[in-house]
C-alpha positions as CSV (number, residue, x, y, z in Angstrom):
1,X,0.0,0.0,0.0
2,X,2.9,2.6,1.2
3,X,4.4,1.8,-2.7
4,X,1.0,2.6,-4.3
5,X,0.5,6.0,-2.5
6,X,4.1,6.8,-3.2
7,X,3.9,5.7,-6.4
8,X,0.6,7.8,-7.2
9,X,1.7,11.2,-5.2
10,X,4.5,11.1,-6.8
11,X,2.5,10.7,-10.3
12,X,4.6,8.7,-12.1
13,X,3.2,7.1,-15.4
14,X,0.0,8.6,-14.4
15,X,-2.7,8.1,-16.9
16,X,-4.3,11.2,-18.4
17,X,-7.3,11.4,-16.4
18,X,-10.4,11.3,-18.7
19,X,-13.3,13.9,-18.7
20,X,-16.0,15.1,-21.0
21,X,-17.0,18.9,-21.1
22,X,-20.8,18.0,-19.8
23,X,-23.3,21.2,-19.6
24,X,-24.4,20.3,-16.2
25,X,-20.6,21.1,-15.1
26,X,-20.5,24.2,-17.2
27,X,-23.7,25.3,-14.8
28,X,-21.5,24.5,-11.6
29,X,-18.8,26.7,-13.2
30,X,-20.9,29.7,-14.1
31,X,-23.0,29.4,-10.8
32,X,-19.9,29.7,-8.3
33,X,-18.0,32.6,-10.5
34,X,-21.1,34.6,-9.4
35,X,-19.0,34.4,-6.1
36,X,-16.4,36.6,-8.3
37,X,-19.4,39.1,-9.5
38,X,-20.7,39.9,-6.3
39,X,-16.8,41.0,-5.4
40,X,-16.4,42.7,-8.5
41,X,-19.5,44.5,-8.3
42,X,-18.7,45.8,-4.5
43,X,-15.3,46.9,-6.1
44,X,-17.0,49.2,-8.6
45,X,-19.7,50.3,-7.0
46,X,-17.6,51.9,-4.1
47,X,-15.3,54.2,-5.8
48,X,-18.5,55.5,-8.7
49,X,-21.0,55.9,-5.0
50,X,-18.3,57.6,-3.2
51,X,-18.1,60.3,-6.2
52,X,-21.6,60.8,-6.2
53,X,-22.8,64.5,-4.4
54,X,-25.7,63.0,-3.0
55,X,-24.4,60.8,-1.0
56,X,-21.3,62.8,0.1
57,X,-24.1,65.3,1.6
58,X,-25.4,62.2,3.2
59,X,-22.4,60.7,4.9
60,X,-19.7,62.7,4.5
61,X,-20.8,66.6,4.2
62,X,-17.1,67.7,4.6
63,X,-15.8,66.0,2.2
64,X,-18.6,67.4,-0.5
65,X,-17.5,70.8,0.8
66,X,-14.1,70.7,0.1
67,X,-14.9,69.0,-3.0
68,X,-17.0,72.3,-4.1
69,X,-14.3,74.8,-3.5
70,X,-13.1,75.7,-6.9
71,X,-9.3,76.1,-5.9
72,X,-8.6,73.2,-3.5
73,X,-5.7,70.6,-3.9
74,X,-6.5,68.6,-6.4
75,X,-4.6,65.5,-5.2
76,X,-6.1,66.3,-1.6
77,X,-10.2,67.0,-2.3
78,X,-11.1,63.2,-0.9
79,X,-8.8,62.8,1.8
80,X,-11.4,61.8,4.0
81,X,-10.2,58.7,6.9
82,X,-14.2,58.5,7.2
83,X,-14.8,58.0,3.6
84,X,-11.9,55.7,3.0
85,X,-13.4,53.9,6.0
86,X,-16.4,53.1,3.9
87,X,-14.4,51.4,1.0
88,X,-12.0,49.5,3.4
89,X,-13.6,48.1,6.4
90,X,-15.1,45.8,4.0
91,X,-11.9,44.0,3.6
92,X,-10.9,44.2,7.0
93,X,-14.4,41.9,7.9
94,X,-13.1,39.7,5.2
95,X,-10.0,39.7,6.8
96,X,-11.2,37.7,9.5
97,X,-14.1,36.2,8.7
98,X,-11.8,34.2,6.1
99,X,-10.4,31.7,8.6
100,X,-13.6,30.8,9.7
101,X,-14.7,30.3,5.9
102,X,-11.6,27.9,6.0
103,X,-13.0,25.7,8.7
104,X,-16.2,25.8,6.9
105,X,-15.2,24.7,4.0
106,X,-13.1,21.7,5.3
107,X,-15.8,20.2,7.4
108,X,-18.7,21.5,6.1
109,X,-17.9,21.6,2.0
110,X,-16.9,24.8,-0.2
111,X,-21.4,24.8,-1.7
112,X,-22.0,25.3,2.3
113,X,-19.4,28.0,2.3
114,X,-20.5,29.7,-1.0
115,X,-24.0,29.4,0.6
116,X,-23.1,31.5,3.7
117,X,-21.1,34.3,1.7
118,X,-24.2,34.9,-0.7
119,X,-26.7,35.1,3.0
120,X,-24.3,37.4,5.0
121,X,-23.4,39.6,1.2
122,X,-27.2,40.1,0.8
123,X,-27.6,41.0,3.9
124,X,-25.1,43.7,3.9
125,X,-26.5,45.2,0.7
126,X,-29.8,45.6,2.1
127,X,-28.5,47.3,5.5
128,X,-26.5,50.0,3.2
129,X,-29.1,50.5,1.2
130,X,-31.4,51.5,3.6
131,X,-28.5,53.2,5.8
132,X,-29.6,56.6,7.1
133,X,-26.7,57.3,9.4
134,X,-22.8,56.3,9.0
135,X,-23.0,53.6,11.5
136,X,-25.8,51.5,9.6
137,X,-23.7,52.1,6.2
138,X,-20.2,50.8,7.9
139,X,-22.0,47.7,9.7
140,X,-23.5,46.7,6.6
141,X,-19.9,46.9,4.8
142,X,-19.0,44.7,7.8
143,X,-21.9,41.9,6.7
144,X,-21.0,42.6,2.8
145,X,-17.1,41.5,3.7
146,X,-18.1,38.5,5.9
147,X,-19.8,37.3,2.5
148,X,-16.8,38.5,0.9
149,X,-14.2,36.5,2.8
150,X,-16.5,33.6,2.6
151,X,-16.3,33.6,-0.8
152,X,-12.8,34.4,-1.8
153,X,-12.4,31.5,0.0
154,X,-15.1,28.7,-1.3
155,X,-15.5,29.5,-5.1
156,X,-11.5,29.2,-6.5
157,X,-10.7,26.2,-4.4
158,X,-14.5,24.9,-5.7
159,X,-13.4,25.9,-9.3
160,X,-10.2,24.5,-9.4
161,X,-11.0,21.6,-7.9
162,X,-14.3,20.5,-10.3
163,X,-12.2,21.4,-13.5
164,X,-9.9,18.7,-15.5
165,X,-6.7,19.4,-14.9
166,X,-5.6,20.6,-18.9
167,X,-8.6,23.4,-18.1
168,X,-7.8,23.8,-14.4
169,X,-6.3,27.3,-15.2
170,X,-9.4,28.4,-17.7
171,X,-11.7,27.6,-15.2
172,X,-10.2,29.1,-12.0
173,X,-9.7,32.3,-14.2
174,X,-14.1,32.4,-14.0
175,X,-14.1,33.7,-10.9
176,X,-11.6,36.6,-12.2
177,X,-13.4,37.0,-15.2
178,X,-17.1,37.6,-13.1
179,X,-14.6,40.1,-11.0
180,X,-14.3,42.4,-13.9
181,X,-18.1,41.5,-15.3
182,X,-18.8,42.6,-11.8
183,X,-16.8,46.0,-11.8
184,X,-18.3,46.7,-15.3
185,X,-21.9,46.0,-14.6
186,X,-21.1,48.9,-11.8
187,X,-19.8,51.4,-13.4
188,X,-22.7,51.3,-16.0
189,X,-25.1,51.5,-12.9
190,X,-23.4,54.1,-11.6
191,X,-23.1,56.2,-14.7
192,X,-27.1,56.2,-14.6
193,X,-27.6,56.2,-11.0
194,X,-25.6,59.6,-10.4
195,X,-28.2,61.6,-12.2
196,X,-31.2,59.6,-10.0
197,X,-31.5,62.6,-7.0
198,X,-31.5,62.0,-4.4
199,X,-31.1,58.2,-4.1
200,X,-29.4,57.1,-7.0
201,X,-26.9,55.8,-4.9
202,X,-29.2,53.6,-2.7
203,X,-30.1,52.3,-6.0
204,X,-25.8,51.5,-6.7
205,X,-25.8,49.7,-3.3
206,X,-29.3,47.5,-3.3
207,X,-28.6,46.1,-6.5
208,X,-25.4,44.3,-5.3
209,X,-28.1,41.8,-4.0
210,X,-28.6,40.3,-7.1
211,X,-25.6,38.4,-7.9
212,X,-26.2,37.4,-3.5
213,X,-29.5,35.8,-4.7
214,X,-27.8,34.1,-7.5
215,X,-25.7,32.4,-5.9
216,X,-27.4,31.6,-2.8
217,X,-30.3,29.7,-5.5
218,X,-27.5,28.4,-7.2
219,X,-25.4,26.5,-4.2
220,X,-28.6,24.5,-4.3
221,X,-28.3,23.6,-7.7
222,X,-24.3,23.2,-8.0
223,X,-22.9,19.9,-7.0
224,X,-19.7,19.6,-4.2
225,X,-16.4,18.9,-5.1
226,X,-15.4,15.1,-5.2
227,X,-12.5,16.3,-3.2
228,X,-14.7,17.4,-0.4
229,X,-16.5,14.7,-0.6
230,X,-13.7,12.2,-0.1
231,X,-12.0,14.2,2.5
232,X,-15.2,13.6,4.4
233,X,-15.3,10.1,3.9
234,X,-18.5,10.2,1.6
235,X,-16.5,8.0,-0.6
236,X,-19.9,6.7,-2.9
237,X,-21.0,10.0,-3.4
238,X,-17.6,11.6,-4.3
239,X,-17.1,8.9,-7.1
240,X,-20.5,9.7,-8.2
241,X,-20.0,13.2,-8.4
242,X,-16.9,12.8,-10.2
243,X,-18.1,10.4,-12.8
244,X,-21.2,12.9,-13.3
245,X,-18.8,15.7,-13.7
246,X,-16.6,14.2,-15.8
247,X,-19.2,12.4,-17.6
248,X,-18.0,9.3,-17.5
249,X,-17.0,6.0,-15.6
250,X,-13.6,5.9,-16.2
251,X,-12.8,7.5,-13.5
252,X,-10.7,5.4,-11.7
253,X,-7.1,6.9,-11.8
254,X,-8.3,10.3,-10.3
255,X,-10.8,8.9,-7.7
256,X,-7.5,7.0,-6.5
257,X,-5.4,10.2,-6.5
258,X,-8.0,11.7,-4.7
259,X,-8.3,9.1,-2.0
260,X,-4.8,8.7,-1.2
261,X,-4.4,13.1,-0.7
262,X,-7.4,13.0,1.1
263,X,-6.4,10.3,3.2
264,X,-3.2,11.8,3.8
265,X,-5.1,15.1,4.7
266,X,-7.3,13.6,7.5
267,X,-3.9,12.2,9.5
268,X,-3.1,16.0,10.0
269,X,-5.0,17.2,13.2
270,X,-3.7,21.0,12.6
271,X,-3.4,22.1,9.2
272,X,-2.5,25.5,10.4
273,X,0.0,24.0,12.5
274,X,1.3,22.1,9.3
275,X,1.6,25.2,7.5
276,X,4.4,26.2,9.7
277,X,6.6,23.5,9.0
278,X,9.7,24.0,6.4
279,X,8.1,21.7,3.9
280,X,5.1,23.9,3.7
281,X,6.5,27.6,2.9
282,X,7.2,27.0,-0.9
283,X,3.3,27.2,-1.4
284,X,2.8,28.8,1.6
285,X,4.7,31.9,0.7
286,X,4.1,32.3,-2.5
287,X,0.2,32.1,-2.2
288,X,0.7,34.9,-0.1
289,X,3.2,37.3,-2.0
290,X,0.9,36.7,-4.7
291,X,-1.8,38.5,-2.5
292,X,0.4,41.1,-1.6
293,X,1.8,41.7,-4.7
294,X,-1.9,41.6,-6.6
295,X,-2.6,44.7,-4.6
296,X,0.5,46.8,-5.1
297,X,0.0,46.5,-8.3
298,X,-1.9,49.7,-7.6
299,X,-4.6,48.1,-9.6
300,X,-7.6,48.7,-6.9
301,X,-6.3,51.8,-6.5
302,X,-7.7,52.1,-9.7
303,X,-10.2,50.6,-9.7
304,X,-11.7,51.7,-6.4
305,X,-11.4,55.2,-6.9
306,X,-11.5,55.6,-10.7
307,X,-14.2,58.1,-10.9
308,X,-12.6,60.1,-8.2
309,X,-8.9,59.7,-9.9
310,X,-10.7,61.1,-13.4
311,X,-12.3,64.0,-12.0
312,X,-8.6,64.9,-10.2
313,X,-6.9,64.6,-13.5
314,X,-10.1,67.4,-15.1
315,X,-12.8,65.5,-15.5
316,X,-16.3,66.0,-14.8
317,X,-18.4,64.2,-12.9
318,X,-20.3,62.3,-15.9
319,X,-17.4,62.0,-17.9
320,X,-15.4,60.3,-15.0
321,X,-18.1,58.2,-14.3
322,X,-18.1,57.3,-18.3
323,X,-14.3,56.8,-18.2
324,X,-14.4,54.3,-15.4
325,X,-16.9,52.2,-17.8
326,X,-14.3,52.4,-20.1
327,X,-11.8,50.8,-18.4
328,X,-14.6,48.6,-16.9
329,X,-15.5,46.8,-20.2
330,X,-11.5,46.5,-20.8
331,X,-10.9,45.0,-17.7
332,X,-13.4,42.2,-18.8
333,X,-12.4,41.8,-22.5
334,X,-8.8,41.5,-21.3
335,X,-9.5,38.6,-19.3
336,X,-10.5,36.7,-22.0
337,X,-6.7,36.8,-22.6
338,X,-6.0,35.1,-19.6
339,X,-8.7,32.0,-20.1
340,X,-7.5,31.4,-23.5
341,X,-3.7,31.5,-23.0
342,X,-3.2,30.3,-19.4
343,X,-3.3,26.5,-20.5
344,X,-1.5,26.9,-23.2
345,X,1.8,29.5,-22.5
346,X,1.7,28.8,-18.9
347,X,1.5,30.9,-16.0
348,X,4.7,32.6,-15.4
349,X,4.8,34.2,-19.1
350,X,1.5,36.0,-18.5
351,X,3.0,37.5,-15.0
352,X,6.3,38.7,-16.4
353,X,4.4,40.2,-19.8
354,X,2.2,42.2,-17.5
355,X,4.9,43.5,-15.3
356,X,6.9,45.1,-18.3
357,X,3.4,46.7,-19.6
358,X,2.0,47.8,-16.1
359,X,5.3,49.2,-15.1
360,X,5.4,50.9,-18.3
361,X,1.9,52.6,-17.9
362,X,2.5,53.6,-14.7
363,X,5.8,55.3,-14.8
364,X,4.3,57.2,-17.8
365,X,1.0,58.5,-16.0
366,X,2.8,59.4,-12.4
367,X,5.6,61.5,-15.2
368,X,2.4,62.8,-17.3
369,X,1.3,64.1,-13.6
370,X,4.3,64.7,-12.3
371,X,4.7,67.4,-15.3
372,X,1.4,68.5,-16.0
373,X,-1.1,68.4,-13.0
374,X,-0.6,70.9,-10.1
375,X,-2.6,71.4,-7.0
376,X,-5.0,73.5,-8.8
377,X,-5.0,73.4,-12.3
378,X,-6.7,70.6,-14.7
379,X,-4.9,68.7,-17.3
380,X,-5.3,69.8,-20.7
381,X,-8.2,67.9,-23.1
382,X,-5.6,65.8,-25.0
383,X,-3.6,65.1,-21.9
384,X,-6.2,63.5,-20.3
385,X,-7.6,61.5,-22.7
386,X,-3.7,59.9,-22.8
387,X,-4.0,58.9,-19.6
388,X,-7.6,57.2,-19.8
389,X,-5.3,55.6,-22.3
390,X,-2.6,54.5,-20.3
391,X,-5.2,53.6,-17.1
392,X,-6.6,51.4,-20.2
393,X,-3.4,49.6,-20.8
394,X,-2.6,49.3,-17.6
395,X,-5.9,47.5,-16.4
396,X,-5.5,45.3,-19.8
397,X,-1.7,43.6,-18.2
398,X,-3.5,43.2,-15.1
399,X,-6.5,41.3,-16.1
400,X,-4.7,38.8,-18.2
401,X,-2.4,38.3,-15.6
402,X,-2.0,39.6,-11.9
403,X,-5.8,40.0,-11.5
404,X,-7.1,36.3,-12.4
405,X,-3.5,34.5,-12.0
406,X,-3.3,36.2,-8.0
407,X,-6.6,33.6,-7.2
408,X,-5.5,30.5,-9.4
409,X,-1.6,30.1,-8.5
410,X,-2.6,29.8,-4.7
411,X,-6.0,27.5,-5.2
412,X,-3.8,25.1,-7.0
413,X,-0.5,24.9,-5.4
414,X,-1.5,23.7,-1.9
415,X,-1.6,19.8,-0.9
416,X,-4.9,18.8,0.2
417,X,-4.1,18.7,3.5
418,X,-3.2,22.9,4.3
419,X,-4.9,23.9,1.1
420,X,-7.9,25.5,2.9
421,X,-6.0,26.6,5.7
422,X,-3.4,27.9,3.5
423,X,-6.0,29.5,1.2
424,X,-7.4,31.0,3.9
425,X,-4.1,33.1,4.3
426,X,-4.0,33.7,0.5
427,X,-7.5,35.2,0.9
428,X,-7.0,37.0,4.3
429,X,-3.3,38.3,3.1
430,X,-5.4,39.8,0.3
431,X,-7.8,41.3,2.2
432,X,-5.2,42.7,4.6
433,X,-4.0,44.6,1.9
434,X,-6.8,45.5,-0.5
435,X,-7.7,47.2,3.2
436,X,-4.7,49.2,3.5
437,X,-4.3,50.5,0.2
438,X,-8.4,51.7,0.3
439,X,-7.5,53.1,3.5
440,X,-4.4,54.8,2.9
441,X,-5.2,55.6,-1.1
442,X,-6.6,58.8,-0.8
443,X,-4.2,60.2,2.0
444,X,-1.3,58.8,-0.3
445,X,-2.3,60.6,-3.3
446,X,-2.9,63.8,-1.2
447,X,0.8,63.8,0.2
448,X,2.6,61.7,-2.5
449,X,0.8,63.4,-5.3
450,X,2.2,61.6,-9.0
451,X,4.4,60.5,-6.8
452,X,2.3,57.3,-6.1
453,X,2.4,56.5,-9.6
454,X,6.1,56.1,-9.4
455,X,5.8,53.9,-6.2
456,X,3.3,51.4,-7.4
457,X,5.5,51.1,-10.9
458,X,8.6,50.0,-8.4
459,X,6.8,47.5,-6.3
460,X,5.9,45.9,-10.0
461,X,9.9,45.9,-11.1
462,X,10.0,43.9,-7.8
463,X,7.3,41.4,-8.9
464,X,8.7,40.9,-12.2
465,X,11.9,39.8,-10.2
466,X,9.9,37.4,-8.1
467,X,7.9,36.1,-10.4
468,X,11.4,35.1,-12.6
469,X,13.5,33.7,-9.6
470,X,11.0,31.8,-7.4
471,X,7.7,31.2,-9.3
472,X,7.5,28.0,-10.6
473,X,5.2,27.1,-13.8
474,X,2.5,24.7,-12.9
475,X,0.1,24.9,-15.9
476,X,-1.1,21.4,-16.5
477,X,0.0,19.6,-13.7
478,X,-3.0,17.7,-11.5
479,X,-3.5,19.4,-8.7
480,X,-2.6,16.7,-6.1
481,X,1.0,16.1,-7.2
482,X,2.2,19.6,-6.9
483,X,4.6,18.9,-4.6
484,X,6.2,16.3,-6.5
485,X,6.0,17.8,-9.8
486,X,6.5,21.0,-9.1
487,X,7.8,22.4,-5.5
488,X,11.0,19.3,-5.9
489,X,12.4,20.2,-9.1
490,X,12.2,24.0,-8.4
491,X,15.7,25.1,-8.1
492,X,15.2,27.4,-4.5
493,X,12.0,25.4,-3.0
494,X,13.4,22.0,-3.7
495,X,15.8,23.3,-0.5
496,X,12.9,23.2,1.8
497,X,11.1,19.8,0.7
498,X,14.2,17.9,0.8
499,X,15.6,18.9,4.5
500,X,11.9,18.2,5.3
501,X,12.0,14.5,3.6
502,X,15.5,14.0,5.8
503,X,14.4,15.3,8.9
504,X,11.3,12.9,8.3
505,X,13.7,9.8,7.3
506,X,16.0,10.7,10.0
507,X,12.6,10.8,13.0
508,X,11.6,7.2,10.9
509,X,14.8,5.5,11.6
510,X,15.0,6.9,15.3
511,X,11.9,5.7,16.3
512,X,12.6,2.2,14.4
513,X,15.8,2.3,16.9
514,X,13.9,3.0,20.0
515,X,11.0,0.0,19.0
């Protein structure tokens, strides 16, 4: 028995598993990306609300007067702690609430978990939208980021682990792809709903409820993963599932690999524990500089305060609003980029691609700023429309890349037993830090001015680096023999998995001597 699990972790002469591209599957796909729509459309929705007049009277009269004086800083006009508040403590809630998704989702199955972020999102979008004081608006933020750290958490490791390992990459990248549905589908409510006065932006808020109701309908519908089945010792039901997803009965080979991870997984009492152990950091820490790095990007920045970054460069209200669909509807086509390529030229290409175009972009807006935009002034007509241009080209590196490659690298690359615990600290390190930047976004532009522009473009020569020394490529590997495939032929993280295997050998033959 020890030879067969050896033999089949570490993969060798492993069949090509078989599977058939069944509609019923297609369904389970579509239904749990809508986990990635209601996070794209919270994305949009904040920066386009948080622009809008009528609610700035509302919440945040202050800000709406500084905003009115016609010779105030233009890099300083929504530095508001309050206002940023609003944006961020969303991700905070997620922050935490994404360790408890992680115990959810191990004993209770990722559906359950994608159930629960769809109940606590839809009832956060119907608190703000019926907010009538700041605390009602920030609590219901709270209940919108418990659903979001719920299902960050559930719908990529439920994604990666339905799909066929040749389309593991194209399906994961859903959940990216709804992302920037999500943020476009915003934008365009926005761009109507800031004319609607004096409640166009309840109308923003309340609809985020849709995509909630979706997916709660649709976790009925949607089948588990045979991998969560089998960790939880329904062993009929997960062969069942898998044949019906994979349409077919030759499923053999993959139920087996399945079995062995899983049974491997239920001899660790403490995954989180595990985590800590040298053997565990390769996937460990990159799942979590992937996080960290998705952020300072600068793209949610961007994407957060887009309205409010077009109106500083001269825009006006409408036409920032426009502008941000603009880059909305790029976002999304660009990600179809990323689901056709990922299989096919691999992971790490995409990554280092994008970093060469987003530094690019950036270092040319923060010098267009730098040279052009003073505290009072506007840009000139042609000016601005370069930089739409450049905030265009930027988003397109990032969505074929950073944006949906940030969610798939980490759902993949953890063994069974630490991958929710250690997709829990993908999803909270992610959180952590779309936090800070929404916090500190506004404040940073106000002292660092085009300045920020520069500092995002050097944290991406710094990915580029990363992603070329220590990322290893894992396109079309099955997702239960990373370790073997993958983390022990990579030329820095083959360091750790060795001196774990000998410290393991070395405790083997000491307790053989002491029987």
């Amino acid at each position: 028995m020890d030879g067969v699990i050896a033999s089949t972790l570490e993969g060798e002469n492993l069949p090509e598993f078989k599977s058939k591209t069944t509609s019923y599957v297609v369904i389970c796909w579509i239904i749990a990306a809508f986990g990635g729509l209601m996070f794209g459309y919270d994305i949009g929705i904040s920066g386009g609300v948080t622009a809008m007049d009528d609610f700035l009277k509302k919440f945040f009269h202050s800000v709406y007067e500084k905003k009115l004086l016609a010779k105030e800083n233009n890099y300083c006009k929504f530095d508001n702690q309050y206002l940023q508040l609003f944006t961020s403590s969303l991700y905070l809630a997620a922050l935490v609430s994404s360790f408890a998704a992680s115990k959810v989702c191990s004993k209770y199955g990722r559906r359950f978990a994608m159930r629960i972020a769809s109940s606590f999102f839809l009832a956060g979008a119907i608190l703000s939208t019926a907010s009538v004081n700041l605390f009602m608006l920030i609590l219901g933020r709270v209940l919108l980021g418990i659903g979001v750290g719920f299902g960050n958490e559930a719908v990529p490791l439920f994604l990666s682990e339905i799909a066929p390992a040749k389309y593991r990459g194209a399906v994961n990248i859903l959940f990216q792809l709804f992302i920037t549905i999500g943020i476009f589908v915003a934008n365009i409510v926005n761009y109507f709903t800031s004319s609607k006065h004096p409640s166009g932006w309840r109308i923003s808020l309340g609809l985020a409820g849709v995509p909630a109701i979706i997916l709660c309908l649709g976790s009925i519908i949607v089948t588990e993963t045979p991998t969560s089945l089998i960790e939880r010792q329904k062993y009929e039901k997960g062969r069942a599932t898998l044949e019906r997803i994979r349409g077919t009965r030759n499923v053999d080979a993959e139920f087996d690999q399945i079995a062995v991870a899983s049974e491997i997984a239920r001899q660790v009492k403490n995954p989180f524990k595990k985590l800590m152990r040298r053997s565990s950091m390769p996937p460990l820490v990159i799942g979590i500089m992937m996080q960290v790095f998705q952020q300072f990007t600068g793209i949610n920045a961007i994407m957060f305060y887009a309205p409010v970054l077009f109106q500083t460069v001269g825009f006006k209200n409408d036409a920032s609003l426009l502008s941000s669909v603009i880059t909305g509807l790029v976002n999304v086509i660009s990600t179809f980029v990323s689901i056709i390529l990922v299989d096919k030229v691999g992971r790490r290409k995409l990554l280092l691609q994008a970093c060469i175009q987003m530094f690019i972009t950036q270092s040319i807006i923060g010098a267009i700023l730098q040279a052009h935009l003073k505290s009072t002034n506007s840009l000139g007509h042609v000016e601005a429309i370069f930089v739409v241009i450049l905030v265009c080209g930027f988003v397109m590196g990032f969505a074929w890349s950073w944006g949906p490659l940030g969610w798939l690298i980490p759902s993949e690359t953890f063994p069974l037993e630490t991958r929710t615990a250690g997709f829990a600290f993908a999803v909270s390190s992610n959180m952590l830090f779309t936090f800070l930047i929404a916090q500190a976004f506004l404040s940073m532009m106000c002292h660092m001015r085009a300045v920020i522009f520069f500092f995002f473009a050097g944290w991406i020569f710094f990915m580029g680096l990363f992603v070329y020394y220590l990322l290893p490529e894992t396109k079309n590997v099955p997702i239960d023999v990373m370790v073997e495939r993958v983390w022990k032929n990579h030329t820095v993280w083959k360091r750790f998995m060795d001196d774990d295997d000998d410290n393991e050998k070395g405790n083997s033959k000491e307790n053989d001597v002491r029987t």
